[in-house]
N, C-alpha and C positions, 0 to 999 in steps of 0.2 A: 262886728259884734264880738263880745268877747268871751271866750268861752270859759264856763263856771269846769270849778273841781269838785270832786266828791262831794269832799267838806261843807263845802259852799251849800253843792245840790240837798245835803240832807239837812244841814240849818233852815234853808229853804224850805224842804218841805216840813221840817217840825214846824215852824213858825207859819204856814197855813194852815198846819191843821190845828194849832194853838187860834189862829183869828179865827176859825172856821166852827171850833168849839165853843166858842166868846160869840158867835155871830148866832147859835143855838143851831149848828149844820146837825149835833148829832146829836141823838138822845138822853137825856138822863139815865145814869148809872138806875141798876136796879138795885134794892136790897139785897143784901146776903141771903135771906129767908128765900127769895120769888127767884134769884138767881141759878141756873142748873149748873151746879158743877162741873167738873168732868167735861162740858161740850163747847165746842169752839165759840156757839151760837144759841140765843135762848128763844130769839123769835124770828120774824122775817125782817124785822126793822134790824136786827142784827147782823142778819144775813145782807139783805141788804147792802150795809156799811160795809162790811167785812172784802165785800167783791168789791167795793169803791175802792178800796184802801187795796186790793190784791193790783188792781187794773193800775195800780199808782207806780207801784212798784216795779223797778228792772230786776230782769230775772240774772239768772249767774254768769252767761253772756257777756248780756250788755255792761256789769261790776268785772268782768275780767278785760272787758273789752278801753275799759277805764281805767286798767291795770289794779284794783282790785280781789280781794283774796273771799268767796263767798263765806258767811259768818252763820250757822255754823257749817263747818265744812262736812257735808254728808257725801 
């Protein structure tokens, strides 16, 4: 099997979460008005998402361990 880069992995995963938005995986945007500024999350269905999409992610590790420079660098 051949093994993906970066590049590849994060085209990858844009392009699920593009089928995955197309497929109705996530919610409709809110309005501006009902939207709470300022917070990461506006309901649970947010929250929710938000952990989907955290648990997707490699952390700074595993992007160094791929030789990788983490973005932004804290």
């Amino acid at each position: 099997m051949a093994r993906i880069n970066a590049e590849q992995e994060q085209e990858n995963y844009v392009k699920k979460q593009i089928r995955e938005a197309r497929e109705g995986e996530y919610p409709e945007h809110k309005s501006i008005q009902e939207a709470e500024n300022g917070s990461m999350v506006n309901d649970m269905e947010d929250l929710k998402q938000l952990g989907e999409d955290m648990d997707e992610m490699s952390t700074n590790s595993e992007d160094e361990a791929q030789g990788l420079t983490p973005d932004p660098e804290q």
